[in-house]
C-alpha positions in Angstrom: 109.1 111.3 69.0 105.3 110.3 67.9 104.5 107.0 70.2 103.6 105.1 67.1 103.7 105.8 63.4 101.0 106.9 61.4 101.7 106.1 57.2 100.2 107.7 54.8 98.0 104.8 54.0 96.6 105.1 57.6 95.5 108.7 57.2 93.9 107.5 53.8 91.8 104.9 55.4 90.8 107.0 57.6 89.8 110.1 55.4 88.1 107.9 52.9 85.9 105.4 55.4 86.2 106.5 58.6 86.2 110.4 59.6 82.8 111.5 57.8 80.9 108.5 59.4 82.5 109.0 62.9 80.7 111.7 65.0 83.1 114.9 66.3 82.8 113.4 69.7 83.6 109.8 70.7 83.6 107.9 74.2 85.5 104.7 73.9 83.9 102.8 76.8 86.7 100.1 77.2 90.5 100.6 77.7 93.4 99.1 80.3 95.4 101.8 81.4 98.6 100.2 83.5 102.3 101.1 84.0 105.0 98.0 83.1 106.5 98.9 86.2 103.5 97.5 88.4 103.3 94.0 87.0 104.4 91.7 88.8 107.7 89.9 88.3 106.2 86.2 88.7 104.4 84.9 85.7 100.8 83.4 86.3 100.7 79.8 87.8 98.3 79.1 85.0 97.6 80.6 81.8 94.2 81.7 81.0 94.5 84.4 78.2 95.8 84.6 74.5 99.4 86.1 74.5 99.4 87.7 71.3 98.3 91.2 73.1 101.4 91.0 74.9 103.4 91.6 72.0 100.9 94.9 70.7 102.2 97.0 73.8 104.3 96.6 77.4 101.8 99.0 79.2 99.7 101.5 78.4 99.7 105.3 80.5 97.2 107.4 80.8 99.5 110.3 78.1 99.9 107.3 76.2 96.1 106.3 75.7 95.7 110.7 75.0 98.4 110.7 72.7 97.0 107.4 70.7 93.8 109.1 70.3 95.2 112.4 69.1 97.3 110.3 66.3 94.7 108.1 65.5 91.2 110.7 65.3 92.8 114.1 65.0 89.9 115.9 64.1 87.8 114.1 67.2 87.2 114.5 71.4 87.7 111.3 72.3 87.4 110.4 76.3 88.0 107.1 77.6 86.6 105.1 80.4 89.5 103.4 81.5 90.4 100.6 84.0 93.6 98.6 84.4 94.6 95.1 83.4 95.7 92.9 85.8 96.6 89.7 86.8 96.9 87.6 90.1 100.1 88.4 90.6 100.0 91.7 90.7 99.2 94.8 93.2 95.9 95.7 92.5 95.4 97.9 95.0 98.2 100.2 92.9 96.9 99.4 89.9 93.8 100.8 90.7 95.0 103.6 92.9 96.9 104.7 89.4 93.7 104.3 87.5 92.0 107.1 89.8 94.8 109.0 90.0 94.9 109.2 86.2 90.8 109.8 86.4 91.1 112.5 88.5 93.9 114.2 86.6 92.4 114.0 83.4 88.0 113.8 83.7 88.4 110.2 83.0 85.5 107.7 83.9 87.1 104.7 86.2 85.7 101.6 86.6 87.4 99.8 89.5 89.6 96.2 89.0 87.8 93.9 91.0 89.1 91.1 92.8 86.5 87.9 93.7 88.1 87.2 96.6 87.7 90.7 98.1 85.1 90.7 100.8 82.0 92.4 100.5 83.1 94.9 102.9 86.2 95.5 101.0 84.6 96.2 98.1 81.8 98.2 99.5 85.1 99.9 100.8 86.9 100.3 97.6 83.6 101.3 95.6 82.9 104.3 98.3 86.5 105.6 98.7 86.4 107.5 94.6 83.6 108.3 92.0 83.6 104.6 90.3 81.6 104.5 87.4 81.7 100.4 88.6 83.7 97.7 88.0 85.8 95.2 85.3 86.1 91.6 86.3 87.8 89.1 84.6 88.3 85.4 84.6 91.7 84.6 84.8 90.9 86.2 88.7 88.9 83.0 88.9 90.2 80.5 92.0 93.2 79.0 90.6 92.2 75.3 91.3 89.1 75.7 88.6 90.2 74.9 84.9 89.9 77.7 82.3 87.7 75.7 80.3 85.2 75.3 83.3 85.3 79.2 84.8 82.4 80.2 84.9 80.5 84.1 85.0 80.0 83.6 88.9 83.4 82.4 89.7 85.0 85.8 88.9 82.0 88.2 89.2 80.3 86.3 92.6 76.7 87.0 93.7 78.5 88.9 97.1 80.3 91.2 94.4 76.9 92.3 92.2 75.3 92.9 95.9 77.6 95.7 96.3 77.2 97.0 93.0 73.9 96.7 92.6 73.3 98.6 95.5 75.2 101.4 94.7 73.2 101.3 90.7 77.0 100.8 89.3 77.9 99.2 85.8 79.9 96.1 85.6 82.3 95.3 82.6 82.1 91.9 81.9 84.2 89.7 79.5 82.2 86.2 79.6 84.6 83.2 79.7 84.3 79.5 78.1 85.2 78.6 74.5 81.8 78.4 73.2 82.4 82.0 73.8 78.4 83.9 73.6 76.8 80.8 72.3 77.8 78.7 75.9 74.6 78.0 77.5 76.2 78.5 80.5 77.0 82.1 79.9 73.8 82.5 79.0 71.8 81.4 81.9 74.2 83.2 84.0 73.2 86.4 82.2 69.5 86.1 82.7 70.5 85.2 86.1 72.6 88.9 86.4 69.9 90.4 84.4 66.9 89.7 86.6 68.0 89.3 90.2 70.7 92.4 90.1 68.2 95.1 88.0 70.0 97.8 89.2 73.4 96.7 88.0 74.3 98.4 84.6 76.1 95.0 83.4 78.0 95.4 79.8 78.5 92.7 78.0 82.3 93.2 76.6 83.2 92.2 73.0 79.8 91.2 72.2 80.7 88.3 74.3 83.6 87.6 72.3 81.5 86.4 69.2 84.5 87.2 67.0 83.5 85.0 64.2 80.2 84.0 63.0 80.0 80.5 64.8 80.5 82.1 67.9 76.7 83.4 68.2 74.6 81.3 67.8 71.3 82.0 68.5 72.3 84.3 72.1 71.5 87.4 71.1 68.0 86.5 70.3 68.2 85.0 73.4 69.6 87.8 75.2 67.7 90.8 73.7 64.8 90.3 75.7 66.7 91.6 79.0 66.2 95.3 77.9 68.8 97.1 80.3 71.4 94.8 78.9 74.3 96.8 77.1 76.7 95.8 74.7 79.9 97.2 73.3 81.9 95.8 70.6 85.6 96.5 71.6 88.3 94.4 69.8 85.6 93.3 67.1 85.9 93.4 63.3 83.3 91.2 62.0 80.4 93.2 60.6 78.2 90.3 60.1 78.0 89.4 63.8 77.7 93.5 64.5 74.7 93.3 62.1 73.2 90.8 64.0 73.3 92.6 67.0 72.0 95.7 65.6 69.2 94.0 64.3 68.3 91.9 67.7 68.6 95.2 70.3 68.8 98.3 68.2 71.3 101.4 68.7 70.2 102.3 72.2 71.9 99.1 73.7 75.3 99.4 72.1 78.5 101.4 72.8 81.6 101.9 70.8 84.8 100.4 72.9 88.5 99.7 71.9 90.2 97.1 74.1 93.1 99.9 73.9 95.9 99.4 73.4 95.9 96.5 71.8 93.6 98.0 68.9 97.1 99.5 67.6 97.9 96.2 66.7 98.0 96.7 62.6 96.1 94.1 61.3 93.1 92.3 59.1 91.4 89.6 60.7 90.1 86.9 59.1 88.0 83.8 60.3 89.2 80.2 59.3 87.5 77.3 61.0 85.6 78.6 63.5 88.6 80.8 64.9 89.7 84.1 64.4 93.2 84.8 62.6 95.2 88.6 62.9 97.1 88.5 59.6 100.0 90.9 60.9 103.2 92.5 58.8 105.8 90.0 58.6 108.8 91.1 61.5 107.0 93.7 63.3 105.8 91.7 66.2 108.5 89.5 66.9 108.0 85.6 66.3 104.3 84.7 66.3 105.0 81.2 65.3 103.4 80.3 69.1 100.4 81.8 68.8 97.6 80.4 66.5 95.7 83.3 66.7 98.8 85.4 64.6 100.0 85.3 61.1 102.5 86.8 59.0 101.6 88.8 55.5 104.1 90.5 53.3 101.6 91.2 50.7 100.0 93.7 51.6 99.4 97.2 53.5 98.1 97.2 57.4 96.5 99.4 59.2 95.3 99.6 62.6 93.0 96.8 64.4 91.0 100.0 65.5 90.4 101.8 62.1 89.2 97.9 60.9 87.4 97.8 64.0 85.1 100.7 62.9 85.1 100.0 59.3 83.3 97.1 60.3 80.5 98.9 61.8 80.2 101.3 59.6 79.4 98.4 57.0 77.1 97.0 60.0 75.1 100.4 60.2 74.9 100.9 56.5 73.3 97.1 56.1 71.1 98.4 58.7 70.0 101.7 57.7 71.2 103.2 61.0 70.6 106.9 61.2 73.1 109.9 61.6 72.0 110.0 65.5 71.9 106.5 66.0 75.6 106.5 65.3 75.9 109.5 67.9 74.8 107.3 69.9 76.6 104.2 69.9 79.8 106.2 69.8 78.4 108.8 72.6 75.0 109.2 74.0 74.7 105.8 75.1 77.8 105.8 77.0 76.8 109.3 78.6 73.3 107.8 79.8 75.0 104.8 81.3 77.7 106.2 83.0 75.8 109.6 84.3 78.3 111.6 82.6 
């Protein structure tokens, strides 16, 4: 039994918009790879994240992740880089010791799951013990006493961490925090700060910092295109304006294609309403929403998947822009195989 279904309006979307404009080989620079089995039991003391990708999938294998990209692209190589997803709770040190076993088994880049309360040596450790490509760090690893609207960059990816990384000329995945999302001042410093005292880290900023609707950017990315080794990828994205706006500010060389896998099965259209981005979902197939303000039900129409409207948003970003057919090649290859020595 297929792990999901694909409809015959699926395979139309992505025969009439997608598999021309998509080159024959793909590397999706950001995807969790985890087992349900290694989550821990006890819930979070606080929560920092959106639940609704809770309800997209329970876990996500490594054959899983193959399979979905075999279903999805059938007539494309897709390779992943692939990390876990993991909370404090849980056993990282398994997590990650599945990630590089999966790596290993199947070519797959790794970037390790890093902890901020890890020692440098640990680290150092941890970085040196399998072929990292570098690390994903994420807030809700943040000390538990600060509150989620006041995390900042440095409490979850700490100036002792980007020694170690820097040292060893390793990317970092980074998915900024705060709700004024990549228009926070904050963020911003912080990433001139990363920029220009770490050169040598290969830092990524993830979901083009979570500007998922146009009042998210303000004027960052004119900000931020200056720091020229900065990369970008725009996993979990389907606004082509803001896309635009980052193709115009950095150009092709500094973006990558990503996915946020495996939520991007998710069938959806998003729309922005009031500053906030909406998933309008088919009515029943997630379970009840009603919780989450970030969900809503449609009966009136067909869905496909968040990944299909993912690209279809930057193909209409590309066309605005006049990008070339090797500029696509590279954002959905050539830019991830420079960065990560592949």
């Amino acid at each position: 039994m297929a792990l999901f279904t694909v409809t015959d309006f699926d395979r139309q979307f992505y025969k009439e918009k997608l598999q021309d404009f998509l080159p024959e080989k793909i590397i999706d620079v950001h995807t969790h790879v985890w087992l349900k089995e290694m989550k821990a039991k006890k819930k979070e003391a606080v929560k920092r994240t959106v639940s609704w990708p809770s309800m997209v999938a329970a876990d996500n294998s490594a054959e899983d992740l193959m399979e979905t990209y075999k279903l999805m692209f059938p007539d494309k190589k897709v390779t992943p880089v692939i990390f876990t997803s993991a909370g404090m709770n849980d056993d990282m040190d398994a997590m990650n010791a599945y990630i590089a076993e999966s790596s290993a088994k199947y070519g797959m880049p790794a970037l390790l799951y890093a902890r901020p309360d890890w020692s440098q040596e640990e680290l150092a450790a941890k970085l040196d013990a399998f072929p990292w490509k570098g690390i994903k760090v994420y807030l809700n690893l943040s000390p538990i006493y600060i509150p989620e609207k006041e995390i900042r960059i440095f409490d979850f990816l700490t100036p002792a961490m980007l020694d170690v990384v820097a040292e060893r000329k390793l990317a970092v995945m980074l998915h900024i925090p705060r709700d004024g999302r990549l228009k926070d001042p904050v963020n911003v410093c912080q990433i001139q700060e990363i920029c220009r005292r770490w050169p040598d880290v290969k830092l990524i900023i993830a979901h083009i910092g979570r500007a998922y609707c146009n009042c998210d950017v303000g004027d960052s990315i004119e900000i931020l295109k200056k720091e020229e080794r900065l990369m970008w990828d725009f996993a979990a994205t389907s606004n082509a304006w803001v896309m635009e706006q980052l193709i115009r500010a950095v150009g092709p060389k500094r973006i990558m294609f990503g996915s946020d896998m495996p939520i991007l099965r998710l069938r959806t259209r998003r729309i922005e309403e009031n500053g906030k981005y909406i998933n309008i979902v088919p009515k029943g197939v997630y379970g009840d929403v009603s919780a989450d303000s970030h969900m809503r039900e449609s009966e009136d129409e067909e869905f496909t998947f968040f990944m299909y409207r993912e690209i279809e948003a930057f193909r209409a970003a590309a066309e605005a822009t006049g990008l070339s057919r090797a500029d696509i090649e590279d954002v959905f290859c050539n830019n991830a195989c420079r960065l990560f020595d592949l």
